[in-house]
N, C-alpha and C positions, 0 to 999 in steps of 0.2 A: 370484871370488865376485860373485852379484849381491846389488846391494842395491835396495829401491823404498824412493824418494824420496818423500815427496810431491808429487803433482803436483793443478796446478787448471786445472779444466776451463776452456777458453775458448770455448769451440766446439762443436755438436753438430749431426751431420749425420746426419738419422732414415731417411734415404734410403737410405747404405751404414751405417748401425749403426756407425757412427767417431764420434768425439771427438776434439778436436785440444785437448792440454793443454800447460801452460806448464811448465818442470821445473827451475827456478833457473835462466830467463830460455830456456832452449831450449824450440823449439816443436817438438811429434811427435806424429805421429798412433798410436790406441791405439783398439783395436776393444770395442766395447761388448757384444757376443757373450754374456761368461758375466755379464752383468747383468741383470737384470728390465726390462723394458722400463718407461721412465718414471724407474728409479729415481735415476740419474746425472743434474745438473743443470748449467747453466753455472753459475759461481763455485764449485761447489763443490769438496774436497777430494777425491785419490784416488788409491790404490795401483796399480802395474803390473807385471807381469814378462811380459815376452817378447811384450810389443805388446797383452796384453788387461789391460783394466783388472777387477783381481782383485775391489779391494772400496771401498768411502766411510772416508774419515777424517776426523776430527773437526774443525773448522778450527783450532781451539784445541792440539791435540793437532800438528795435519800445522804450526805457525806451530813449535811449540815444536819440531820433528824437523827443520825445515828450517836453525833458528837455529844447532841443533847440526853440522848438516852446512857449517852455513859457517863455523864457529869451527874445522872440522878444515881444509876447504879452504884456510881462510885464510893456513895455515902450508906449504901445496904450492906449487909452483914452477909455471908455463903450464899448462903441458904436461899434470902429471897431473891439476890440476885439470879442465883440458876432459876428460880422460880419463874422471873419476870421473864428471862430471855425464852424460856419454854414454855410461855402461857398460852401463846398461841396453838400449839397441842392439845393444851387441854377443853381449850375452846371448839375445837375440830372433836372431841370425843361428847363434849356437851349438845352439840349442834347450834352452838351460838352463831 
């Protein structure tokens, strides 16, 4: 199953329509494609599946989704925790 994380933009390159966002500390790049031009900002909040960024979350909303995602990680062992936070990759190679 995939899940989107929230992620916050760090980076915007207007050039190739990328965004490079931060995703509980991993950095990936995420195509800005099915966004409105303009609409995506640095700092801000934002959903992903399969390398495009879907839609804006709320910062308040994406702080409190993220807090919950690390009270589950928190109880994983290495291994699945790098796993969970990078499933979303492997979802984008699956074409889920």
């Amino acid at each position: 199953m995939c899940l989107s994380i929230p992620s916050k933009v760090t980076k915007i390159d207007l050039e190739s329509n990328m965004a490079t966002v931060d995703t509980m500390g991993v950095s990936r790049e995420a195509s800005l494609n099915l966004m409105e031009d303009g609409d995506v900002k640095v700092g801000e909040y934002v959903l992903l599946h399969i390398g495009f960024i879907m839609n804006k979350i709320d910062e308040e909303d994406a702080l409190s989704s993220l807090e919950t995602y690390r009270e589950i990680i928190e109880v994983m062992n290495e291994e699945d925790k790098r796993a969970a936070i990078l499933e979303d990759d492997e979802c984008k190679k699956r074409g889920l």
